[in-house]
C-alpha positions in Angstrom: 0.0 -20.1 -16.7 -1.1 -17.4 -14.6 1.5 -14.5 -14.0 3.4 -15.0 -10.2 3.9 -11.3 -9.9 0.7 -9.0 -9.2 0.0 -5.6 -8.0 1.6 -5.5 -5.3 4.1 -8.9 -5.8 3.3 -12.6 -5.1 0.7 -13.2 -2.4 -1.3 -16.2 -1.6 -2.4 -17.9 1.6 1.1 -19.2 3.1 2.0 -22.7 3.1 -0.4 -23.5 0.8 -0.8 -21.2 -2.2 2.2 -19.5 -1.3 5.0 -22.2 0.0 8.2 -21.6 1.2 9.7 -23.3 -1.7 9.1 -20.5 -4.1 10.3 -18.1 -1.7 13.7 -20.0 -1.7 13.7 -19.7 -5.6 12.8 -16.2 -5.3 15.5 -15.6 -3.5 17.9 -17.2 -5.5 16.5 -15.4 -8.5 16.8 -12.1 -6.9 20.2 -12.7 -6.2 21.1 -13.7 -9.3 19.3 -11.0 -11.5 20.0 -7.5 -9.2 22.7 -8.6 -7.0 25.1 -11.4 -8.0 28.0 -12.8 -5.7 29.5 -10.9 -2.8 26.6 -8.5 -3.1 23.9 -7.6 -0.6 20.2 -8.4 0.3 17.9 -7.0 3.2 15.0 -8.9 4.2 12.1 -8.0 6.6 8.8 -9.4 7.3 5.7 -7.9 8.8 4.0 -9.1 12.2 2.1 -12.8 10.1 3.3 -16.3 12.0 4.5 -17.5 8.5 6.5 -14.6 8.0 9.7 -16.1 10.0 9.6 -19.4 7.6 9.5 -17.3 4.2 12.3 -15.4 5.3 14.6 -18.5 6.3 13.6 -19.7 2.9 15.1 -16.5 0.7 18.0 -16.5 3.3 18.6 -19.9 2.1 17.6 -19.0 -1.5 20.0 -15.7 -2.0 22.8 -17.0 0.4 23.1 -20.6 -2.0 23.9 -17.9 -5.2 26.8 -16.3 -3.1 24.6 -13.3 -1.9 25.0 -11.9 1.9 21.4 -11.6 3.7 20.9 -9.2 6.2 17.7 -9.9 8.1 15.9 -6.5 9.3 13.1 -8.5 11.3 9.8 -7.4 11.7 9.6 -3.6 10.5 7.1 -1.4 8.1 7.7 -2.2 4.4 8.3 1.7 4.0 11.0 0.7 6.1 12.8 -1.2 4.3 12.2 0.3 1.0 14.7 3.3 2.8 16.8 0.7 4.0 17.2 -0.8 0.3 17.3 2.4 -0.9 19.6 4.4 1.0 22.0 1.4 2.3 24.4 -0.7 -0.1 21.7 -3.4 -1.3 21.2 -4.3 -4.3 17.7 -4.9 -3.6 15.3 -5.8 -0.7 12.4 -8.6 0.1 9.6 -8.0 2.0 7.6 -10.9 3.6 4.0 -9.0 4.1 0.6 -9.5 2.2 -0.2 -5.8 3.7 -4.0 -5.5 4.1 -4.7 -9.0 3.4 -6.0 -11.2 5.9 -3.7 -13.0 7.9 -3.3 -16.2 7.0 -2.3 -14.9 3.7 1.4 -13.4 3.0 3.3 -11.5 0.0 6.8 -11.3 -1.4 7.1 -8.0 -2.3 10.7 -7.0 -4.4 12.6 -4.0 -4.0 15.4 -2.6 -6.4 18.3 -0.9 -5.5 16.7 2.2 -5.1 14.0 1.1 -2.7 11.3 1.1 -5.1 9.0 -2.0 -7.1 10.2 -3.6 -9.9 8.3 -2.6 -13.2 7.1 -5.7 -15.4 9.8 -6.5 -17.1 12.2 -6.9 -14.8 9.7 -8.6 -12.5 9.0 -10.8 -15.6 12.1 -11.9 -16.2 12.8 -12.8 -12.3 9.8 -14.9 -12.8 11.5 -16.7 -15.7 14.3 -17.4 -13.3 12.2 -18.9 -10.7 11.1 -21.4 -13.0 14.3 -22.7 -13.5 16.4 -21.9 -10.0 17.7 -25.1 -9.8 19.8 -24.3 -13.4 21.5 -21.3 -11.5 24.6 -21.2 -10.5 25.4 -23.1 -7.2 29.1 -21.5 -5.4 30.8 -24.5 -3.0 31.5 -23.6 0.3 33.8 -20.5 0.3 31.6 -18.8 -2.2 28.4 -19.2 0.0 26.7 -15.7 1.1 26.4 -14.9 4.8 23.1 -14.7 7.1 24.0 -11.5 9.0 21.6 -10.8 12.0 20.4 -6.5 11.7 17.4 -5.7 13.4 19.1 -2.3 14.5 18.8 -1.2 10.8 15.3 0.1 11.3 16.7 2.4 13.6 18.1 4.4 10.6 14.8 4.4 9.4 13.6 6.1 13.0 16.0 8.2 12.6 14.9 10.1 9.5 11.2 10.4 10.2 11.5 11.3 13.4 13.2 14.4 11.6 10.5 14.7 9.4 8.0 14.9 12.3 10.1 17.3 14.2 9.2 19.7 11.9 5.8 20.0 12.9 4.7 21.1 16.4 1.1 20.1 17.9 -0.5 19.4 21.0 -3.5 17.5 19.1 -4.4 14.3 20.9 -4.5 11.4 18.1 -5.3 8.1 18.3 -3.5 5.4 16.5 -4.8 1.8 15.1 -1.8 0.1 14.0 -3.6 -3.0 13.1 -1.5 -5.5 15.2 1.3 -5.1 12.0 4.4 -3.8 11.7 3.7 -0.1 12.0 3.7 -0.8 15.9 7.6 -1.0 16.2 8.0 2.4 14.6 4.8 4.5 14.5 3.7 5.9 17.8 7.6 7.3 18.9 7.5 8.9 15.7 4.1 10.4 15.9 5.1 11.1 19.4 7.8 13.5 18.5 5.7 16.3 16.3 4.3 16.7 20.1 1.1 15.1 20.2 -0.4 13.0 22.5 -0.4 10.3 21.3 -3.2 7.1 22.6 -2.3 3.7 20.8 -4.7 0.8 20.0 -4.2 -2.9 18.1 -0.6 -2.6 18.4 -0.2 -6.0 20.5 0.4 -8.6 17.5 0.3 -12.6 17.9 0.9 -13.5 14.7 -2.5 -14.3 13.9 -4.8 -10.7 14.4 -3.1 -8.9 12.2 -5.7 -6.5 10.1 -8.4 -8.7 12.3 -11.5 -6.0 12.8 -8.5 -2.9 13.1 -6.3 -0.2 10.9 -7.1 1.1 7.6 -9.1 -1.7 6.3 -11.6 -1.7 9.0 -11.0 1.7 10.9 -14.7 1.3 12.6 -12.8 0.6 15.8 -10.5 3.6 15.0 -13.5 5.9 14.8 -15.1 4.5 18.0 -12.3 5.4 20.3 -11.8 8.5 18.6 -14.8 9.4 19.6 -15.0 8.0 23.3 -11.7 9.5 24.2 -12.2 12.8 22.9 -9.4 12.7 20.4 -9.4 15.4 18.0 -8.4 12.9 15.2 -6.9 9.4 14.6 -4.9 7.5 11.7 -5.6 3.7 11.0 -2.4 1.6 9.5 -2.4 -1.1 7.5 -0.7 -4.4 8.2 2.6 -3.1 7.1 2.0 -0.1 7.2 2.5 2.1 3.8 -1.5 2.6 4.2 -3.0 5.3 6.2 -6.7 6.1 6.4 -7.8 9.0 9.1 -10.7 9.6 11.3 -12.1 13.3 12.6 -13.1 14.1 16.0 -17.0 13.6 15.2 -15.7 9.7 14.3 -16.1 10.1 10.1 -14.0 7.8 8.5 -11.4 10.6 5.9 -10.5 8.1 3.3 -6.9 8.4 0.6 -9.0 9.9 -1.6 -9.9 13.2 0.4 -6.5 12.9 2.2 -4.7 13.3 -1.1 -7.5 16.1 -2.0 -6.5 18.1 1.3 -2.8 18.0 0.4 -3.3 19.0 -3.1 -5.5 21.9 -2.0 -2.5 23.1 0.7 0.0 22.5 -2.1 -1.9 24.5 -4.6 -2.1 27.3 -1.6 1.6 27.1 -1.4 2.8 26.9 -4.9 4.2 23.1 -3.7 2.0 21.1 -5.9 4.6 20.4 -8.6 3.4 20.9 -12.3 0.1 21.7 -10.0 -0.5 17.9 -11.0 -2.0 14.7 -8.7 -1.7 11.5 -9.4 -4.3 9.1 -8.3 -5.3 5.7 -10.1 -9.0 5.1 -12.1 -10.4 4.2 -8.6 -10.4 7.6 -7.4 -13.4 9.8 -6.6 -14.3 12.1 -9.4 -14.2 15.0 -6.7 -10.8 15.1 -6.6 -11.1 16.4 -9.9 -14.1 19.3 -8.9 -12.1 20.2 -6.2 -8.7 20.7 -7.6 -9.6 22.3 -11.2 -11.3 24.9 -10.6 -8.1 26.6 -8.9 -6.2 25.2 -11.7 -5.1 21.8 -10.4 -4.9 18.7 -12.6 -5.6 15.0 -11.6 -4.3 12.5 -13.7 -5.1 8.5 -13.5 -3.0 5.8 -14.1 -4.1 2.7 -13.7 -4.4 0.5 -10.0 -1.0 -0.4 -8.0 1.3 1.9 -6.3 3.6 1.2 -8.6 2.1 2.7 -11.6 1.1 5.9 -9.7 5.1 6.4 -8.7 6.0 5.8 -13.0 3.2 8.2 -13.3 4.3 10.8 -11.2 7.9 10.5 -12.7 6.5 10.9 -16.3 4.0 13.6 -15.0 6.6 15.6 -12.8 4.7 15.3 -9.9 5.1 14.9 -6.4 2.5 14.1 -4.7 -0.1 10.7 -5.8 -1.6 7.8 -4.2 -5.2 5.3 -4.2 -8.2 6.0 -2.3 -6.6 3.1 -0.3 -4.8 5.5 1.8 -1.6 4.6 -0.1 -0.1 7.9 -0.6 3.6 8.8 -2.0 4.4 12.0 -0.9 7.9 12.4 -3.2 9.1 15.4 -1.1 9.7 12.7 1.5 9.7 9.4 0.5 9.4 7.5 -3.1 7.5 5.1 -1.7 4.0 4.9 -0.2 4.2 5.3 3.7 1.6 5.6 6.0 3.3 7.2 8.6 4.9 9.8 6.3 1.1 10.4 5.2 0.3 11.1 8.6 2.5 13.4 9.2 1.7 15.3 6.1 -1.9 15.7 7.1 -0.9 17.0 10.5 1.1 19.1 8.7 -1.5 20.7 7.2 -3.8 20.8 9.8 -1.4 22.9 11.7 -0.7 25.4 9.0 -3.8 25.9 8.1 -5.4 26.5 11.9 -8.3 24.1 11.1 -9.7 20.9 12.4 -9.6 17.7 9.9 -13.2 18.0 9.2 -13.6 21.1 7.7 -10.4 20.7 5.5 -11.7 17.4 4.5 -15.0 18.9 3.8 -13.3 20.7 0.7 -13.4 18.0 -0.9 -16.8 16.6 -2.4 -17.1 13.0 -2.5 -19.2 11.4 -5.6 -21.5 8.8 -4.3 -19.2 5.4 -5.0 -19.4 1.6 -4.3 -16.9 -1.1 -4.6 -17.4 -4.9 -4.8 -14.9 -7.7 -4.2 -16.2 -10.9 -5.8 -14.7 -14.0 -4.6 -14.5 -16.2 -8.0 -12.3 -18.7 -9.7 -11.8 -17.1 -13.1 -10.9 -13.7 -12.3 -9.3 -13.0 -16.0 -12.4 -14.2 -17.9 -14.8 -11.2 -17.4 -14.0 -9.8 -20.7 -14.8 -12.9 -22.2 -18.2 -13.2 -21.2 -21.3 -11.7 -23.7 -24.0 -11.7 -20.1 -21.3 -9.4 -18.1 -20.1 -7.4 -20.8 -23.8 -6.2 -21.8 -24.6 -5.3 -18.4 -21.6 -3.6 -17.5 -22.6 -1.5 -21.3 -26.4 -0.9 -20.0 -24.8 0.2 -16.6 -22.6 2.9 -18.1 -26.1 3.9 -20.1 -28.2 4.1 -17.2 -25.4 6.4 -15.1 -25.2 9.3 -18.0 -22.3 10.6 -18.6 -21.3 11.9 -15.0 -21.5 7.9 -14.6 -17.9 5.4 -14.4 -18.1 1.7 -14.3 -14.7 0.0 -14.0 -14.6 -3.9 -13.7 -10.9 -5.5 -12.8 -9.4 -8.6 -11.9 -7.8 -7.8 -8.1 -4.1 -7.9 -8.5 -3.7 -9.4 -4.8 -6.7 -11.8 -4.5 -8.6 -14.2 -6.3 -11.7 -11.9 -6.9 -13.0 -9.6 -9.6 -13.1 -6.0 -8.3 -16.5 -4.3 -9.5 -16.2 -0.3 -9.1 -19.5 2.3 -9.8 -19.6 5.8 -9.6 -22.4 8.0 -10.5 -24.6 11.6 -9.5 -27.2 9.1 -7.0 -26.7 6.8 -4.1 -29.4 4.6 -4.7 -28.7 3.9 -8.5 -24.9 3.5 -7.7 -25.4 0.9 -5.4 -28.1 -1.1 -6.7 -25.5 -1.1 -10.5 -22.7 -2.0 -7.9 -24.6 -5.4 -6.6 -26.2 -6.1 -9.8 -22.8 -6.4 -11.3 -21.2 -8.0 -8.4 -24.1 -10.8 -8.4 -24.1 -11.0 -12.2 -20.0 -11.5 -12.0 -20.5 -14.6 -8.9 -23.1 -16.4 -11.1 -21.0 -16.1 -14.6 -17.0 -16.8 -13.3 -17.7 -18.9 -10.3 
């Protein structure tokens, strides 16, 4: 049996990969393994239509072990993961499948300390799961509360709005907050560093979440950046711990040379601890031209947020993220958070005097394509002789300035193809030969 717990937690499309069902059994697992009786779980849930049924279901789930629920409502998971880690929870849920598409959704766990689970203990809420129904079961006086607190996220206001009082700009910016979550808290915050501050896709139905907007698809983004004469613009994800940026001239500024132009200011400042990034295998080998030369080091872990923050721990950093735009900034938050990224960058930009362009310039991007390949056997590429010859004849034909990195997606049913190399042309054509050979083999 395939393991519940991915990436990023336990996504599917809702009602139907992902029922309600096992979000009550979550709950009561959760409750059971990090809380127990009398203690206290926070909930919240991004902007999805199915989002209000999966957290009735771990209300039900947590409350039936003797837990108390405290329902947040629809707020940034960044947002709760202060919530669980600076209120007295013993852990937190979040109902959000991020980027995914809407009619998907996630269950994403939180410790005590606001941060992801690592496999273990995930594995062994897993085992619970299986067998909720042998848990304990209190009678009537021993039942948790439901307790109604959507003013919670104010708390979480409250502290990044400190953060971006810190930084005064008149820059006009332009923020997609891709009809998710990020809309309840983002432009206020943004607001207060002084910028003006021009909001688009922050109007959610339930159902356009991530639809054509924020950081998966910031064509829009760049489009009104560029019409309005905005001198930059950040795109959110659906929950909004992602953040991708656009310049003035409409170029999409991807994690990747975000992270890149923080390191390089941090290195500048002596703030870079252990002058050490973190960044997964996905990175762009530029981060690593860029930030060695003046004595920087990148190291990789591999993909999920979670293994960049166990990385940064080990490494003593404090600064790490994906080319996603998912970018823990440690100084701030343990936690990726999109807004919090945002605010770095500006950070920067008004230190340094210069226009996002030209700091994202410093950073040389190696040409790199990625492939998401829909297929039903995601975990049997290493099994197969056809795929595992050509991905060995790709790695020749590259050289050695070459990378070829094949993975099963942690949030999807697809094989994630990745190919990096000194020219365009041969990158991309590796990138669909690989992706086609991987359709025809595990479909």
């Amino acid at each position: 049996m395939a393991r519940l717990f991915g990436t990023d937690g336990i996504r599917g499309v809702a009602n139907v990969d992902l029922k309600p069902t096992l979000a009550y059994d979550l709950g009561r697992a959760v409750a059971h393994e990090l809380i127990g009786p009398g203690g206290a779980l926070v909930v919240g849930q991004d902007t999805r239509r199915s989002g209000g049924m999966f957290v009735t279901a771990i209300a039900a789930g947590a409350t039936s072990i003797g837990a108390d629920v405290h329902v947040a409502g629809v707020l940034p998971t960044p947002a709760l993961a202060y919530l669980a880690g600076t209120e007295s929870f013993g852990a937190g849920i979040m109902v959000s499948a991020s980027h995914n598409p809407a009619e998907d959704n996630g269950l994403k766990v939180l410790g005590g300390q606001g941060t992801k689970l690592d496999d273990d203990r995930e594995d062994a809420i897993e085992q619970l799961i299986w067998r909720s129904g042998e848990l304990p079961a209190p009678k009537n006086d021993g039942i948790g509360r439901v307790v109604p607190a959507e003013s919670l996220v104010d708390r979480y206001r409250a502290d990044r709005r400190r953060l971006a009082r810190t930084i005064a700009t008149d820059l006009r910016i332009v923020l997609d907050c891709a009809n998710g979550s990020g809309a309840v808290t983002a432009p206020e915050i943004l607001a207060a560093t002084g910028a003006a501050i021009e909001v688009i896709h922050a109007e959610p139905d339930g159902v356009n979440i991530n639809v054509d907007c924020g950081a998966t698809a910031p064509t829009s983004l760049a489009r009104a950046v560029v019409a309005r004469g905005a001198d930059l613009g950040f795109a959110l994800d659906g929950d909004a711990d992602r953040c991708v940026a656009v310049d003035r001239t409409g170029r999409i500024v991807d994690g990747d040379q975000l992270l890149g132009l923080c390191a390089l200011d941090r290195i500048g400042r002596g703030a870079l601890a252990n002058r050490t990034l973190v960044v997964t295998v996905l990175s762009n080998g530029g981060l690593e031209a860029a930030l060695e030369p003046l004595g920087g080091r990148v190291v990789r872990t591999p993909v999920g947020d979670k293994y960049i923050l166990e990385g940064m721990l080990v490494q003593g950093a404090n600064l790490g993220g994906e080319k996603s735009g998912h970018v823990i900034a440690l100084d701030h938050a343990n936690t990726g958070d999109g807004l919090v990224t945002a605010l770095e960058v500006l950070s920067v930009i008004t230190r340094r005097g210069r226009p996002l362009e030209e700091l994202a310039a410093a950073i040389p991007l190696f040409p790199q394509e990625q492939r998401a390949v829909r297929v039903r056997h995601k975990d049997q590429w290493e099994g197969d002789p056809a795929l595992r010859a050509a991905i060995t004849a790709a790695r020749e034909r590259l050289g050695p300035g070459g990378r070829v990195l094949v993975r099963p997606s942690g949030t999807e049913p697809a094989l994630r193809v990745m190919v990096e190399g000194p020219e365009a042309a041969l990158v991309a054509e590796i990138a669909d030969t690989l992706a086609g050979l991987a359709e025809e083999r595990l479909h």
